[in-house]
KOLFIVEX-647337 format. One record per residue: residue number from 1; residue in one letter; x, y, z of N, C-alpha, C in turn. Coordinates in steps of 0.1 Angstrom, whole numbers. Example, Ala and Ser with C-alpha at 12.3 -4.5 7.8 and 13.67 -1.06 7.14 Angstrom:
 resi resn   n.X   n.Y   n.Z  ca.X  ca.Y  ca.Z   c.X   c.Y   c.Z
    1    A   132   -57    78   123   -45    78   132   -33    78
    2    S   128   -22    71   137   -11    71   129     0    79
end
This chain:
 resi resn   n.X   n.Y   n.Z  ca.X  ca.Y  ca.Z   c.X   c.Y   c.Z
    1    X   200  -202    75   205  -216    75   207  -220    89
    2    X   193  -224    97   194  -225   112   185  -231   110
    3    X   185  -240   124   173  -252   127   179  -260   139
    4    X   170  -267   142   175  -276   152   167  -294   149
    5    X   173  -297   148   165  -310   141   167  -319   152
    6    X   154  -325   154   152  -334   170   143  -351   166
    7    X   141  -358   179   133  -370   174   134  -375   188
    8    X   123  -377   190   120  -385   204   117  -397   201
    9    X   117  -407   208   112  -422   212   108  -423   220
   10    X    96  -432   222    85  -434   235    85  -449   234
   11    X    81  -444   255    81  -460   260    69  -469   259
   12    X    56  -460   255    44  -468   246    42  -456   236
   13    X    27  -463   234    18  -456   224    15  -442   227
   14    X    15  -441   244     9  -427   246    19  -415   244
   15    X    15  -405   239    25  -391   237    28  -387   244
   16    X    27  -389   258    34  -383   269    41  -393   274
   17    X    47  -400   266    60  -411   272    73  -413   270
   18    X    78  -400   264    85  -397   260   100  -406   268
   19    X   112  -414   258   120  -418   269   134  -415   261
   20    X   134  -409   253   148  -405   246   144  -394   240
   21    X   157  -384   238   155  -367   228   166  -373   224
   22    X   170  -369   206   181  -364   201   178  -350   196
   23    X   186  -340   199   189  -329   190   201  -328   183
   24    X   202  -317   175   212  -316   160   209  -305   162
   25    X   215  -291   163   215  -276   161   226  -272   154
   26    X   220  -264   139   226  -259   131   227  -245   127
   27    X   238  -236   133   239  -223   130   245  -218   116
   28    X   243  -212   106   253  -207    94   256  -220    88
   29    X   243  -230    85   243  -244    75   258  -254    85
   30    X   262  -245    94   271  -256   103   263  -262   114
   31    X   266  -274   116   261  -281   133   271  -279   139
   32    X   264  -272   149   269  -265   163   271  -275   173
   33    X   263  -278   172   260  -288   185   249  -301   181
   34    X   254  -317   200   244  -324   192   242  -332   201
   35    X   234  -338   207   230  -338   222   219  -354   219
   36    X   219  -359   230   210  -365   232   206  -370   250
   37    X   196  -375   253   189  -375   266   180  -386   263
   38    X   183  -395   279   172  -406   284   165  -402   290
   39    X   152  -401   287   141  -396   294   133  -405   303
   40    X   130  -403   320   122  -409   321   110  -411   323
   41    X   101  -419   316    90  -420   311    81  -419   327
   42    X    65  -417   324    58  -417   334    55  -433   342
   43    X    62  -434   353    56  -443   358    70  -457   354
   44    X    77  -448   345    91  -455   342    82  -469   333
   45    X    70  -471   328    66  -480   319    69  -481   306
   46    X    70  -495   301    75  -494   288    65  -504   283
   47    X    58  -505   271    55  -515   264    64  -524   256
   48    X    64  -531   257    68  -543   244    72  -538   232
   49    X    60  -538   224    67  -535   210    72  -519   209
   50    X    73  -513   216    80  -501   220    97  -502   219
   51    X    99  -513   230   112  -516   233   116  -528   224
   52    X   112  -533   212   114  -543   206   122  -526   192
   53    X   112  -519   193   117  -510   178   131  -504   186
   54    X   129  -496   195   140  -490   199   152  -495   206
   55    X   151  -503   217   157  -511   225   163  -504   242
   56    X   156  -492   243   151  -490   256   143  -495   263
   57    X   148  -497   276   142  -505   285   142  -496   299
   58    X   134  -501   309   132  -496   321   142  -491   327
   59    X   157  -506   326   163  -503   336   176  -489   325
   60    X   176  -486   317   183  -478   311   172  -463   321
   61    X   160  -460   319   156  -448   324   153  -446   342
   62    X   157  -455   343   150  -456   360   157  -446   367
   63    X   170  -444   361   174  -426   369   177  -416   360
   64    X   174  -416   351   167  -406   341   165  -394   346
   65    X   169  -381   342   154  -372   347   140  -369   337
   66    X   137  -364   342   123  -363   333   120  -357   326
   67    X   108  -359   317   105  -345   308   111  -332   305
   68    X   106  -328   316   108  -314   321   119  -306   325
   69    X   127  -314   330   141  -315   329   152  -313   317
   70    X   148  -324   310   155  -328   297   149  -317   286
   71    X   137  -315   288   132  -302   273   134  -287   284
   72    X   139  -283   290   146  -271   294   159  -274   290
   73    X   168  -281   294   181  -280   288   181  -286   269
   74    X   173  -291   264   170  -287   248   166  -273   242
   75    X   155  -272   252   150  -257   245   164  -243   247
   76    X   172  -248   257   186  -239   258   195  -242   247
   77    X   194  -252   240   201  -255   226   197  -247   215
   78    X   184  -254   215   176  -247   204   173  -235   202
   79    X   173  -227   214   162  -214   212   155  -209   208
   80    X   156  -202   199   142  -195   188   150  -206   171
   81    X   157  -215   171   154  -220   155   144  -229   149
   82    X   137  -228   139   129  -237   134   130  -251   138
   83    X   123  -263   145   125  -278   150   121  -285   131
   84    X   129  -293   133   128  -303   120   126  -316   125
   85    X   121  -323   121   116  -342   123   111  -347   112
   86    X   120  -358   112   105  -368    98    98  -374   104
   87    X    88  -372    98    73  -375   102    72  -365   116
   88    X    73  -354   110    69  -346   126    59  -342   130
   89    X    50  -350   126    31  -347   133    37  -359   150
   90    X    47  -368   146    48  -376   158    57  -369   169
   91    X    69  -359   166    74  -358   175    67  -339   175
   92    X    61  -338   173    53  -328   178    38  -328   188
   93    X    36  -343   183    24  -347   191    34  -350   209
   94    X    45  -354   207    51  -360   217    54  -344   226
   95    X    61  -340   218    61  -323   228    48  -317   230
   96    X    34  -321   227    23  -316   235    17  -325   245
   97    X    19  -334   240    16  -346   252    22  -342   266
   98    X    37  -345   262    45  -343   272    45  -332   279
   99    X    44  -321   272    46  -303   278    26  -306   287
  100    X    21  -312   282     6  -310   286    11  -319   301
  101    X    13  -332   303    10  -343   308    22  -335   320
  102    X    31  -327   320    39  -320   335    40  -313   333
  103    X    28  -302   327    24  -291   332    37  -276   322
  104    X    40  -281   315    54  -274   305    49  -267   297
  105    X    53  -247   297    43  -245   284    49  -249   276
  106    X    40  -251   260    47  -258   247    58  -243   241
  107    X    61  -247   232    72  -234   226    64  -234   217
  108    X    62  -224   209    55  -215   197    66  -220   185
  109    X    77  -227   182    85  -226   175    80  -231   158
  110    X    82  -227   149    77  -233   136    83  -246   138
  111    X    73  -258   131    82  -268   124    82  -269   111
  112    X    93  -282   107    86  -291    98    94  -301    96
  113    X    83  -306    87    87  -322    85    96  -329    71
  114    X   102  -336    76   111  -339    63   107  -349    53
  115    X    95  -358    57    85  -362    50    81  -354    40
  116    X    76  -343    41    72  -338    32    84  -329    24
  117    X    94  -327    31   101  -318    21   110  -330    12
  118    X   108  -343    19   118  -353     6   108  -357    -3
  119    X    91  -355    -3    90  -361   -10    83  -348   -18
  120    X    85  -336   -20    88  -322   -27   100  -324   -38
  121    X   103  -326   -25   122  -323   -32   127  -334   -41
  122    X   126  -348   -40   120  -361   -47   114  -373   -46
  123    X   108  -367   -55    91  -373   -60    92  -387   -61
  124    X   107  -387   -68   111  -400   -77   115  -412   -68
  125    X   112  -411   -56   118  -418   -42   106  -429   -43
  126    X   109  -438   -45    98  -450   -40    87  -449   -31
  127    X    99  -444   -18    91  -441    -5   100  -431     2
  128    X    90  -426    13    98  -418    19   102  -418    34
  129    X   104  -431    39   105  -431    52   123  -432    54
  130    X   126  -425    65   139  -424    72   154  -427    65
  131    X   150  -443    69   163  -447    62   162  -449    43
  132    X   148  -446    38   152  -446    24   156  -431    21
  133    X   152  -423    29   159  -409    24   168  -407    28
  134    X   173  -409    39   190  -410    44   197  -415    39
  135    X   195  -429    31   203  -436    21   206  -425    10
  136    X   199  -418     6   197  -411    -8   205  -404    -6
  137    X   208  -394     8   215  -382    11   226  -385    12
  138    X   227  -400    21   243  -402    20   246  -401    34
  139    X   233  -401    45   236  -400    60   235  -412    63
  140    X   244  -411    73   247  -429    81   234  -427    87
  141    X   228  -437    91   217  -439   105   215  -452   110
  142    X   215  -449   122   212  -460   133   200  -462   137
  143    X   191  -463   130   178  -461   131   163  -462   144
  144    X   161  -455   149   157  -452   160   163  -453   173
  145    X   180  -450   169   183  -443   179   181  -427   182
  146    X   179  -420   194   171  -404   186   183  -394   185
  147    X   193  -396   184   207  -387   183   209  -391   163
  148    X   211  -408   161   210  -405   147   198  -404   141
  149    X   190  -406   143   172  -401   136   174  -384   137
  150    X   173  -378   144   180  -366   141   192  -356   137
  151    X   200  -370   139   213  -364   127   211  -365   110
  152    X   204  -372   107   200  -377    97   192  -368    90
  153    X   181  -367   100   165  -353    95   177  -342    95
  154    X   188  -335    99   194  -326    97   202  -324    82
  155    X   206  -336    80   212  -337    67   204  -342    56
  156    X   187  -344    57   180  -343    45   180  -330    45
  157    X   174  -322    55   172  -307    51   182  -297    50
  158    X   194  -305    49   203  -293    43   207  -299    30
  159    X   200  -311    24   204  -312     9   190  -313     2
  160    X   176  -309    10   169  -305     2   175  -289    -2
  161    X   176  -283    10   182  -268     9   193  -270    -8
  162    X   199  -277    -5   209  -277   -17   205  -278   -31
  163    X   197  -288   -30   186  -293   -43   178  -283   -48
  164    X   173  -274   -41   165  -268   -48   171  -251   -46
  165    X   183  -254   -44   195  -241   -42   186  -230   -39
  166    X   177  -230   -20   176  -225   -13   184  -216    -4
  167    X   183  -205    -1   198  -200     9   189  -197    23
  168    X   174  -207    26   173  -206    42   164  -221    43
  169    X   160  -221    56   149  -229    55   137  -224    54
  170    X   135  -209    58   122  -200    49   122  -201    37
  171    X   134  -198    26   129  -200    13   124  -212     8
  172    X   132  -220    15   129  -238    15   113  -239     9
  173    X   106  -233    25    94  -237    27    87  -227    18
  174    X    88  -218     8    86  -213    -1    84  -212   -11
  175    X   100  -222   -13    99  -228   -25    87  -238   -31
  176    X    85  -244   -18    77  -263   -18    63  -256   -15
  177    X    61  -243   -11    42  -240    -7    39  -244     1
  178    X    46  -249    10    44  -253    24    39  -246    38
  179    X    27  -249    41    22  -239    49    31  -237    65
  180    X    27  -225    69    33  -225    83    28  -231    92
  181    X    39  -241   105    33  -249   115    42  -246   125
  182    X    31  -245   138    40  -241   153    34  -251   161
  183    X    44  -252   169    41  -265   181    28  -262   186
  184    X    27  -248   190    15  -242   198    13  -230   193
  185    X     1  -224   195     0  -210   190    -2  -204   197
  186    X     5  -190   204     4  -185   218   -10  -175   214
end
């Protein structure tokens, strides 16, 4: 019952633009810890409809530290537990962007995504984006802020965990046939 459930936001389209981390680290089905970071982006650029979704702006990251910076003292939270995100083909594309684009090895760590385990765990969900499965669970969210977007992905997967009266996030992924995924493969 460990994980660390995360969610970046970016200042455009590209994956190495990373301008905000939330993390949520959870030891023994408890949150330990819960952190978030302004990142700043390459070249400190933001597009438009970027800062229209989230409401970061330049002058919020212009003393920022960077990347590289900000995912060393995450990866000191996290350590070795499984990373969680909804929709985490995005914030895993964003940790190879990023880890590529300043030179950072990636972490080997398994993920997964909460997309797929709400729409396992239920089917009967209209849809499965963010705030309709956080409504379900009963988590507040602030929605693309990346401290609650990750507080949120932390408490779907501890009441899928519950739903399908799992006692890890390995049996979880066991349960649902869910193949194994790592950020990078060393």
């Amino acid at each position: 019952m460990r994980w660390a459930a995360i969610d970046f936001e970016t200042a455009t389209h590209s994956r190495d633009s990373a301008c905000a981390l939330g993390v949520v680290v959870v030891e023994a089905g408890t949150e330990r810890y819960r952190q978030s970071w302004l990142i700043r982006p390459p070249e400190n650029a933001y597009a438009w409809r970027n800062v229209e979704v989230h409401g970061i702006r330049p002058e919020h990251t212009e003393a920022a530290p960077g990347f590289a910076e900000v995912w060393a003292e995450a990866m000191y939270l996290i350590e070795d537990r499984p990373l969680i995100a909804h929709n985490a083909p995005f914030d895993v594309g964003v940790i190879r962007g990023c880890c590529a684009s300043f030179e950072v090895q990636p972490p080997t760590h398994r993920y997964l995504c909460t997309v797929q385990l709400a729409r396992r765990t239920w089917p009967e969900l209209e849809r499965h984006r963010l705030p309709i499965v956080a409504a379900h669970v009963g988590a507040e969210l602030d929605h693309h802020d990346a401290l609650s977007d990750a507080a949120a992905c932390s408490k779907i997967v501890a009441a899928c965990i519950e739903a399908v009266d799992a006692t890890s996030v390995a049996a979880l992924v066991e349960h649902h046939g869910l193949p194994e995924r790592r950020v990078h493969v060393a």
